[in-house]
C-alpha positions in Angstrom: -78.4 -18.8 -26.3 -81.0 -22.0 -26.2 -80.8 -22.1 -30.0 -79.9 -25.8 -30.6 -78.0 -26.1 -34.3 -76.9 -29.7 -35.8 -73.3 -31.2 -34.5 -70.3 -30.9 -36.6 -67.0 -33.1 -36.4 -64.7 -30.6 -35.0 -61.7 -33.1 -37.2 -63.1 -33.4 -40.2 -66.3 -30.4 -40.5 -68.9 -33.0 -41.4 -72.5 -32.4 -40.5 -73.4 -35.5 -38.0 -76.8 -36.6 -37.8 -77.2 -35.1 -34.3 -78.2 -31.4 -32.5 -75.7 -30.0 -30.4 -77.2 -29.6 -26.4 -77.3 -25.7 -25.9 -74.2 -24.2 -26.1 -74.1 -23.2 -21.7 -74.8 -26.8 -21.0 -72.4 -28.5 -23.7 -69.2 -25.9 -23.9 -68.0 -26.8 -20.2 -67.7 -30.8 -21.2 -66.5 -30.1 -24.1 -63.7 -27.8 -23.0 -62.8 -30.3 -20.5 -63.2 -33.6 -22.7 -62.1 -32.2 -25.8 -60.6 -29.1 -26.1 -57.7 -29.4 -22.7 -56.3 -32.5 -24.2 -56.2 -31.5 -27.8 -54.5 -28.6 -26.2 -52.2 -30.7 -24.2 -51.6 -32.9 -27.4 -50.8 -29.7 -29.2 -48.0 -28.4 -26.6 -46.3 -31.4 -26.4 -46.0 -31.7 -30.3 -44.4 -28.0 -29.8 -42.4 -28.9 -27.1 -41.0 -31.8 -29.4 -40.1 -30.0 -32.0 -38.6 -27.7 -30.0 -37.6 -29.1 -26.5 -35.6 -26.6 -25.4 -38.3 -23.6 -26.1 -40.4 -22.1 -22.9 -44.0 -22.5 -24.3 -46.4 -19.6 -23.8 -50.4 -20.3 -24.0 -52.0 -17.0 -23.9 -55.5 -17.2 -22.3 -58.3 -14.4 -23.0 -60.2 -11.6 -20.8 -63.3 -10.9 -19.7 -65.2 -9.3 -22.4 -68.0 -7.3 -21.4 -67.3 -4.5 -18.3 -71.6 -3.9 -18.2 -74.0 -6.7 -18.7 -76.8 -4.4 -19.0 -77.1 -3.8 -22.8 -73.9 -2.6 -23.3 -73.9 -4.7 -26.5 -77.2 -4.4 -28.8 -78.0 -8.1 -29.0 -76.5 -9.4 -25.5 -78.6 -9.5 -22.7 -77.8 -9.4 -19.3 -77.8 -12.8 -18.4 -76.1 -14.2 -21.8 -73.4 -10.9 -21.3 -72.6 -12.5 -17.5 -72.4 -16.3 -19.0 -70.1 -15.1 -21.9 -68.0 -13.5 -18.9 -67.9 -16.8 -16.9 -66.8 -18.6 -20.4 -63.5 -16.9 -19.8 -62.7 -18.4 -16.1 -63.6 -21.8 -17.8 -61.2 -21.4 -20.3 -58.8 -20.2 -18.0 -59.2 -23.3 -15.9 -59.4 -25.7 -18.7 -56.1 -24.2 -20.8 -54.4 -24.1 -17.1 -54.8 -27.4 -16.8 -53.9 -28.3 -20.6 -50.4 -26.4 -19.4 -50.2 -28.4 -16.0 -50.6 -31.7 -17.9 -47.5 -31.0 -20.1 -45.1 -30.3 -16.9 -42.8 -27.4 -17.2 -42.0 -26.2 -20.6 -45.1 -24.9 -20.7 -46.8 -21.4 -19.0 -50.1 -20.3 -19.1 -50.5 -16.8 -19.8 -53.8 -15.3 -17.8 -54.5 -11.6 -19.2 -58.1 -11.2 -17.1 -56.4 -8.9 -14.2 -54.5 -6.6 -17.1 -57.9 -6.3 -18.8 -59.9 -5.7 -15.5 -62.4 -2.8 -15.7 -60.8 -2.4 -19.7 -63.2 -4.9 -21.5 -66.2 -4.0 -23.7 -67.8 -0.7 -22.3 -64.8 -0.4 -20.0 -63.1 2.8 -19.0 -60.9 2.5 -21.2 -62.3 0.4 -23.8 -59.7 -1.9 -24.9 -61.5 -4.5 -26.2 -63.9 -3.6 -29.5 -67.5 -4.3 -29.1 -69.2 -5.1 -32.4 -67.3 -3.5 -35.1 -69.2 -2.8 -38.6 -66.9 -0.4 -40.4 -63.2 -0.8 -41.3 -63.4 -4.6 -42.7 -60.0 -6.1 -43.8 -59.6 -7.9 -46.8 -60.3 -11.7 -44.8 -63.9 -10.6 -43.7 -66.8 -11.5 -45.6 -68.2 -9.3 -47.7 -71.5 -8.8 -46.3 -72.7 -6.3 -44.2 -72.0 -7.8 -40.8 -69.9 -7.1 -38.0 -65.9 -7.1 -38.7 -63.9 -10.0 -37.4 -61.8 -6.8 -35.1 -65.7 -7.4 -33.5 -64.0 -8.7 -29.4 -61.0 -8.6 -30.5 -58.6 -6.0 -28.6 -58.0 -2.4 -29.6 -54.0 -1.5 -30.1 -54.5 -0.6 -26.5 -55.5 -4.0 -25.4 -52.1 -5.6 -27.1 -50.0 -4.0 -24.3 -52.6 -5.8 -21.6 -51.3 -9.0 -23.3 -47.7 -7.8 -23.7 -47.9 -7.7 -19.6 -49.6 -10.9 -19.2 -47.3 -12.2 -21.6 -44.1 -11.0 -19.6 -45.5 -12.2 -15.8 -45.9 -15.5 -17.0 -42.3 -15.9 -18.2 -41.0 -14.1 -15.1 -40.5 -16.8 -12.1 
C-alpha cells in the first residue's frame, strides 16, 4: 500500500507531473474534497431531471470477514484498512445525500453483509476470482472483474438495504 504512482486528472485522464501521496493518507481528503461534492453535484442533476423521483445511493460492505491471509496478497493490516475504507465512504456518500436535503437516501448495506463478506460464513462477496471471465474483462490472465464483487447471494443483502432505506 506505500507504493506511490504518478497523479491523474480524475476529469480529463491526463498524467500530471506529480506522484500521488500513498493511497491511506490521500483517499480520506480526497473522498471528502472531491468525491462527496461531485456526488452531491451528481444527485442534484438527477433530482433535476427528475424532481419528483426518491433518489437511492447505494453504499458498499465490508469486504474482508478475516484479515489474516484470507486473501493471497492482502495482509493483515492492508485487509483491516481496506475494511475501514468502507465506514469512510459511508460517511462521505452520507453526507453527499445530507447535502442535497430530502430527495435523496443513502442506502448502507454493511449490517446485511455482516459476518457475509470475503471468507465469511456465507461468502457472499467473491474473493479474487480467476475463472469464468465475461466478455468486458481483459484478456490476460488476471483476476475477473466478479473479483469483490457480490455473489447472487450478496444481491438480496443489497435488495434489503435497498428497501430499509426507502421505508420511513
Amino acid at each position: 500500500m506505500g507504493d506511490v504512482i504518478k497523479d491523474r486528472d480524475p476529469d480529463t485522464g491526463k498524467m500530471k507531473t506529480n506522484h500521488t501521496p500513498p493511497l491511506q493518507e490521500r483517499l480520506p481528503a480526497w473522498a471528502r474534497n472531491q468525491i462527496r461534492p461531485r456526488l452531491t453535484k451528481t444527485l442534484e442533476a438527477i433530482h433535476e431531471e427528475a424532481p419528483y423521483a426518491k433518489i437511492v445511493l447505494m453504499g458498499y460492505p465490508k469486504l474482508l470477514e478475516a484479515l489474516d491471509g484470507c486473501v493471497t496478497g492482502i495482509n493483515a493490516a492492508e485487509a483491516f484498512w481496506l475494511n475501514e475504507m468502507s465506514t469512510m465512504v459511508a460517511t462521505e456518500m452520507g453526507g453527499a445525500v445530507r447535502d442535497t436535503g430530502s430527495y435523496a437516501v443513502f442506502a448502507d448495506p454493511r449490517a446485511a453483509f455482516a459476518g457475509q463478506g470475503v471468507c465469511g460464513v456465507p461468502e457472499t462477496i467473491h474473493g479474487l476470482v480467476f475463472t469464468g471471465h465475461s466478455q468486458a474483462d481483459d484478456p490476460l490472465p488476471q483476476p475477473s472483474m466478479k473479483s469483490f464483487h457480490p455473489k447472487v447471494s450478496g444481491t438480496a443483502h443489497y435488495a434489503k438495504a435497498f428497501q430499509q432505506a426507502l421505508t420511513p
